[in-house]
KEKEZA-381683 format. One record per residue (C-alpha): x, z, y. Coordinates in steps of 0.02 Angstrom, whole numbers, plus 50000, padded with zeros to 5 digits. Layout:
<node><east>X</east><up>Z</up><north>Y</north></node>
...
This chain:
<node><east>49865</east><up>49745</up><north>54685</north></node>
<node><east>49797</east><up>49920</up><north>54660</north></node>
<node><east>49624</east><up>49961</up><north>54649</north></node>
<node><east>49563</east><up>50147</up><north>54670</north></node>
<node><east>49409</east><up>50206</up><north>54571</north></node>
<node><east>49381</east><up>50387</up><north>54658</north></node>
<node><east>49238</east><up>50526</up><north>54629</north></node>
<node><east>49211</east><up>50715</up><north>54580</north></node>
<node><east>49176</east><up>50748</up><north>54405</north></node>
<node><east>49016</east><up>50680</up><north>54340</north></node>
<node><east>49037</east><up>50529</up><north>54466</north></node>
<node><east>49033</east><up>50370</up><north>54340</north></node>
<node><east>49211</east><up>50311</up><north>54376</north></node>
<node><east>49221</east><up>50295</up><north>54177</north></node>
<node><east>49073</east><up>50206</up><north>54163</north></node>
<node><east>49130</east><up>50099</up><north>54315</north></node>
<node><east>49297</east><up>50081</up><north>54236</north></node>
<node><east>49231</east><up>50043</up><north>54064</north></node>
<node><east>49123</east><up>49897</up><north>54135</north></node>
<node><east>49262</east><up>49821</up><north>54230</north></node>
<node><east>49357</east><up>49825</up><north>54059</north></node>
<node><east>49235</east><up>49729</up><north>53968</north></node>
<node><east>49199</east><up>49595</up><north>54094</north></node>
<node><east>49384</east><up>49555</up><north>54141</north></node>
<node><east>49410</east><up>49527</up><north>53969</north></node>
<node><east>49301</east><up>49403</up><north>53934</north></node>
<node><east>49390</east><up>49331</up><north>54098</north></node>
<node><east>49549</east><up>49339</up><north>54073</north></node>
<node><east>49673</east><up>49233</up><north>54009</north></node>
<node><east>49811</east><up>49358</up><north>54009</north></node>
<node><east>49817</east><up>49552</up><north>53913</north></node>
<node><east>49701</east><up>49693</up><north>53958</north></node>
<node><east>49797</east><up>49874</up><north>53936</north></node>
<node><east>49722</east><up>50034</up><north>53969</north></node>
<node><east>49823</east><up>50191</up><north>53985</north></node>
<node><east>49728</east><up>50342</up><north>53960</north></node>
<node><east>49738</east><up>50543</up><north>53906</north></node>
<node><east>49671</east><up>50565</up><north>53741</north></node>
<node><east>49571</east><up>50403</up><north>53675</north></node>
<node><east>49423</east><up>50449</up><north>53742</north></node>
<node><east>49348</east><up>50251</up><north>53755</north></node>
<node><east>49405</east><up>50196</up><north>53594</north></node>
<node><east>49229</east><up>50151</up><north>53571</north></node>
<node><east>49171</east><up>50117</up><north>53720</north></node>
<node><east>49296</east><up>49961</up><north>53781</north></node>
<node><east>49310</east><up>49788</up><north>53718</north></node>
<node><east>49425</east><up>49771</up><north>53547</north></node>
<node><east>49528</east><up>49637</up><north>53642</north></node>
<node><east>49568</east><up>49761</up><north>53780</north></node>
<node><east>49726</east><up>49866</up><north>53696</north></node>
<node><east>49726</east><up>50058</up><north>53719</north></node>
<node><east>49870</east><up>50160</up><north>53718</north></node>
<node><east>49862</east><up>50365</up><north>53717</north></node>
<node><east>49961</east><up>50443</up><north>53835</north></node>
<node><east>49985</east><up>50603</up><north>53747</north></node>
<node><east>50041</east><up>50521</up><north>53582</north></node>
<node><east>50202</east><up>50485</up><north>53676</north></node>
<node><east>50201</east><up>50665</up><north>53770</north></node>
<node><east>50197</east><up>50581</up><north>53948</north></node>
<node><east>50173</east><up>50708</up><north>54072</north></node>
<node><east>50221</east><up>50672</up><north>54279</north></node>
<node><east>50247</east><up>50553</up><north>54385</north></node>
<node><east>50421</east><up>50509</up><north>54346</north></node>
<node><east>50383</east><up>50505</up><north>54171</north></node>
<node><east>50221</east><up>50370</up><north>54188</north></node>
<node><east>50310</east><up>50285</up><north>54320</north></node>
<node><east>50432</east><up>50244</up><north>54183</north></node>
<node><east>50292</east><up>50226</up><north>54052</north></node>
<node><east>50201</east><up>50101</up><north>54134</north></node>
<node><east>50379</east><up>49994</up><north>54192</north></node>
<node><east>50405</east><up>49971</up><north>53998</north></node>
<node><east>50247</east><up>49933</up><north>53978</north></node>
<node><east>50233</east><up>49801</up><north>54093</north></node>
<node><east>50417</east><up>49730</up><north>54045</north></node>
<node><east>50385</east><up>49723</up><north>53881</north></node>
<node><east>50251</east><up>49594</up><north>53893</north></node>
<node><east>50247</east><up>49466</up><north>54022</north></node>
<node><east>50057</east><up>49410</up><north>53985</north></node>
<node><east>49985</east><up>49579</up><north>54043</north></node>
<node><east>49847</east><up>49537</up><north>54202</north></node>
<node><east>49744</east><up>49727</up><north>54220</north></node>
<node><east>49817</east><up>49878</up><north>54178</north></node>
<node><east>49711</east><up>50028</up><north>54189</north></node>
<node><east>49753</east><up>50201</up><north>54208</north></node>
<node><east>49601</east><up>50307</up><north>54169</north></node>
<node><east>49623</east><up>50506</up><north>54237</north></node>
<node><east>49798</east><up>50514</up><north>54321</north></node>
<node><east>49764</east><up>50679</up><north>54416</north></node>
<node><east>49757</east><up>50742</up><north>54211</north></node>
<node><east>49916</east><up>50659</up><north>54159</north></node>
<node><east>50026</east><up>50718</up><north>54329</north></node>
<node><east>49946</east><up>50900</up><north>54340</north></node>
<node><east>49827</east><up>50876</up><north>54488</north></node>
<node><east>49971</east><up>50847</up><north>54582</north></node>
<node><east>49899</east><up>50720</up><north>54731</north></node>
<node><east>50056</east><up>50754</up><north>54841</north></node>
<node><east>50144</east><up>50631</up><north>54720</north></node>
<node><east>50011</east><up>50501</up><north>54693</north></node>
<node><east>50054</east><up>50400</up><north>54842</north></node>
<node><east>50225</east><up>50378</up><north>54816</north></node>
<node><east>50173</east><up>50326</up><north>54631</north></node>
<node><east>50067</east><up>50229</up><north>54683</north></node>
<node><east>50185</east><up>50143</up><north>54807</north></node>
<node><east>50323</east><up>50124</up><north>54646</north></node>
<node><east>50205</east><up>50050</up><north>54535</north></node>
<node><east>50115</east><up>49928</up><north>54668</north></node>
<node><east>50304</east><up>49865</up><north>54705</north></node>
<node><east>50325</east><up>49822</up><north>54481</north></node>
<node><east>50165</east><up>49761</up><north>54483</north></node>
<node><east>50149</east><up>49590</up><north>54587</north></node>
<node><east>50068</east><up>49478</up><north>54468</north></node>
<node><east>49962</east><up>49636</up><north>54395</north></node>
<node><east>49794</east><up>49693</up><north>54453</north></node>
<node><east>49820</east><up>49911</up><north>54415</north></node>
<node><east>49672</east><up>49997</up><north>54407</north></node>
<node><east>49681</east><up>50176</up><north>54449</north></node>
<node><east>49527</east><up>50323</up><north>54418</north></node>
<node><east>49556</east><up>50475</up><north>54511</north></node>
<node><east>49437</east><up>50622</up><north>54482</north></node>
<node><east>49449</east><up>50687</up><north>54669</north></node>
<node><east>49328</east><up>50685</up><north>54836</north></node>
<node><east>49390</east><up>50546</up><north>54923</north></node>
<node><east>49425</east><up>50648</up><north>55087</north></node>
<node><east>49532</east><up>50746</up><north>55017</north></node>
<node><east>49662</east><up>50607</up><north>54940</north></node>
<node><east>49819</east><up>50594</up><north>55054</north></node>
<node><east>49853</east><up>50457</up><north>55165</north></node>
<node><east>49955</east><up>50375</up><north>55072</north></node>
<node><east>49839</east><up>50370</up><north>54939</north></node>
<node><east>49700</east><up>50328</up><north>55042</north></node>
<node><east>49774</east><up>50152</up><north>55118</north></node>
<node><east>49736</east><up>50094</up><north>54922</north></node>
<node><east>49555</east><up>50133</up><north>54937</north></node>
C-alpha cells in the first residue's frame, strides 16, 4: 500500500512524516526504513527506525531508486514501512515519472506499507499520481 504525504514547501509533511515514524515503531513488529536525501532527520526519528542516505550511494532517477528500493526490500524480508522522504529531490522534479514509479514499487511492495512525501500542490500531481492520494 502507498500512502502519499503531499504539500508546498513549508507544509509539515516532515513533521507529519517524522511522527508517523516514531509511532509505527513503537508498533511494529517488523523493520522501519527511511530513505531520504541528505540525513536530514537523523535526530529527529526513532533510533530503531534505520536511515539510509540516498546520496551516499549517488542515487539519482527513477530507474535508479526503483532499483534502490527493490534491493532494499529483498534484502530483508522483516521490513513493514518504508519511507521515502523528498522524491521530487531525488528524481529532479520530474512528476511525469512519479506515477509509473509509483505503480513499480506498489507492485514489489505487497506486504509493505511505502510512505511517500512529495513537496508539490496537490492539483498539480498527475493522475496517476493522484489515484494514491
Amino acid at each position: 500500500m502507498i500512502k502519499l504525504i503531499v504539500g508546498t514547501k513549508g507544509s509539515g509533511k516532515t513533521k507529519a512524516m517524522i511522527e508517523s515514524i516514531n509511532a509505527v515503531t513503537k508498533t511494529t513488529s517488523g523493520n522501519v526504513v527511511v530513505l531520504e536525501k541528505s540525513m536530514q532527520l537523523t535526530y529527529n526519528i526513532d533510533h530503531a527506525a534505520r536511515l539510509i542516505d540516498l546520496d551516499e550511494y549517488k542515487v539519482n532517477g527513477y530507474e535508479m531508486m526503483y532499483g534502490f528500493v527493490a534491493g532494499v526490500l529483498a534484502g530483508n524480508y522483516d521490513i513493514t514501512e518504508l519511507y521515502i522522504d523528498g522524491i521530487l529531490k531525488v528524481c529532479d522534479h520530474d512528476l511525469a515519472g512519479l506515477g509509473a514509479f509509483l505503480a513499480k514499487v506498489d507492485a514489489i511492495a505487497a506486504s509493505v506499507n511505502v510512505t511517500v512525501t512529495i513537496s508539490a500542490d496537490a492539483a498539480v500531481l498527475p493522475a496517476d499520481v493522484q489515484k494514491y492520494l
